[in-house]
N, C-alpha and C positions, 0 to 999 in steps of 0.2 A: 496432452497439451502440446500445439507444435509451434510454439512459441520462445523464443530465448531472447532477452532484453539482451541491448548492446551494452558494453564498455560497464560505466559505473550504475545502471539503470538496474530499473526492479519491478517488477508486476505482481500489482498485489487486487486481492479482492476485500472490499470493504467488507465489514462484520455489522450486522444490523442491532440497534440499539434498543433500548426498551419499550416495549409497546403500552407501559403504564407510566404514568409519576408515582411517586413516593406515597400519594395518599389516596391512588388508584384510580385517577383518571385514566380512561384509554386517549391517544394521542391520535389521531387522524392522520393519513398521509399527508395529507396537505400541510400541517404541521411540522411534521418532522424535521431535524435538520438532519444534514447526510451526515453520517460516522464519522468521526479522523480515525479512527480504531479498523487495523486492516490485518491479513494475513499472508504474509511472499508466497506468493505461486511461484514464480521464478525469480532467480539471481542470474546479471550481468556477471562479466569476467572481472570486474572490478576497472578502476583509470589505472592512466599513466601519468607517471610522474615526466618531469623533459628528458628526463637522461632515456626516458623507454622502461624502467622498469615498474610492474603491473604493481598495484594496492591492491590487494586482496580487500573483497566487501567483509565489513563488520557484520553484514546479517547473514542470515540462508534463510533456505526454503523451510517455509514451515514456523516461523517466528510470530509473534501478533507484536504489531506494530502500533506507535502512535503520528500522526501526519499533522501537519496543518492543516486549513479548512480549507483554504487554494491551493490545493497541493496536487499536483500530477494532470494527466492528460487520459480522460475517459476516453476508452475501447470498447470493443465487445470482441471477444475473441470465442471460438465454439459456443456462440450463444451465451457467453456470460457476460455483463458488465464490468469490466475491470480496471485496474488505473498502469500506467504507465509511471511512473514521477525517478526523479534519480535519488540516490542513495543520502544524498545531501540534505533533500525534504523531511526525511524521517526526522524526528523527532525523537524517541525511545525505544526500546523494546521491552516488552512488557512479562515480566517474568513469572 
């Protein structure tokens, strides 16, 4: 990947949801709603506080995440749909 998010920013790939209900309907695309439920591809260097000195990001690469449903700015980066959004939009990480 040749991609590195600036500052407090993170690039993550959405996780795709279940393709039944609970009582085993299949779901259609059309259907679907998109995931908040993602994966960091990359971490930012973290902000700056005013004085200059960097915050280190609370995630890394490799975490699965939860977002809100307007959360981040769709890319495609080598061919994959990815989201852009900053460190602030997360939500959880999911342990």
């Amino acid at each position: 990947m040749a991609f590195k998010p600036l500052h407090d920013r993170v690039l993550v790939r959405r996780l795709e949801g279940e393709e039944k209900t609970k009582g085993g309907l299949i779901i259609p695309d059309t259907a679907k709603e998109k995931p908040a439920e993602g994966e960091i591809i990359a971490v930012g260097e973290g902000a700056r506080k005013d004085s200059g000195e960097l915050i280190a990001p609370a995630v890394k690469t490799g975490d699965r995440i939860l977002f809100g449903k307007w959360s981040g700015t769709e890319v495609t980066v080598d061919g994959q749909d990815l989201l852009i959004m900053k460190e602030s939009d997360i939500l959880g990480i999911i342990a």
